[in-house]
N, C-alpha and C positions, 0 to 999 in steps of 0.2 A: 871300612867299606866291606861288605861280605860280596860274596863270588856271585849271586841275583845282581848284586848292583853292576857288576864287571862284567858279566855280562852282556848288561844293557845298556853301558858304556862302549863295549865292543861292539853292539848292535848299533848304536847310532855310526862309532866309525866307519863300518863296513856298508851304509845306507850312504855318507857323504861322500867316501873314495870310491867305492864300488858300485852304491845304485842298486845295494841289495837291499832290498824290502827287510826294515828291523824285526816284523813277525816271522821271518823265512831264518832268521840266527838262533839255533837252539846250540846246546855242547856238545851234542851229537856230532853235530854236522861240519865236516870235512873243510878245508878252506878250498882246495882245489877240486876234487871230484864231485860237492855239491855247493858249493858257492862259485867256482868257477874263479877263483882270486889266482891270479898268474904270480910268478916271482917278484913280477916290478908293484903290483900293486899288492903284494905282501909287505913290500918293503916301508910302501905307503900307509898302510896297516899297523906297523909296525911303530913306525917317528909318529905316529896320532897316538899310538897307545902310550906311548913312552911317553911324550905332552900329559896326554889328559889325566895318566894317573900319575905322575914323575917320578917314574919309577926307570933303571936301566937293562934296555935286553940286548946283550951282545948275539952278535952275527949268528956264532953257534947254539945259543938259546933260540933265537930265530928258525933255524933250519931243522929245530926237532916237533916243529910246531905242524901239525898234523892237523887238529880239531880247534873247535872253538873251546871246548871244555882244558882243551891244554893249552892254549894261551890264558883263559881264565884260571886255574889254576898256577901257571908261571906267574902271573901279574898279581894275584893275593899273596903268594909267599914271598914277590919281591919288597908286595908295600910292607909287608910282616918285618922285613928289613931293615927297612926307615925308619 
């Protein structure tokens, strides 16, 4: 799976938990100051992305997550992993 497609894997989750329009998720953009994603539904963001791609992102992988291009990036180099 390349980082387009994790992406728009991210983009659907953040459409089901949050209600964000999946054209509105570029890597650009911010979870909090342009997506508006608070900590509890980061959290929720977080157990979808770990499901959908099975891959593992502990607490502090979580909490350095800034962008959507930096969870996309975390979740390619984790499936690189597996």
């Amino acid at each position: 799976m390349n980082e387009e497609q994790i992406r728009a894997g991210l983009a659907e989750i953040l459409e089901e938990v949050a209600g964000i329009d999946a054209a509105e998720v570029s890597e650009d953009r911010s979870f909090v100051e342009d997506l508006d994603v608070d900590s509890l539904l980061m959290v929720e963001v977080v157990v979808a992305a770990e499901e959908k791609f099975g891959v593992t992102i502990n607490d502090e992988m979580a909490a350095e997550l800034r962008t959507v291009g930096d969870a996309v990036r975390l979740i390619h180099g984790a499936m690189a992993l597996v």
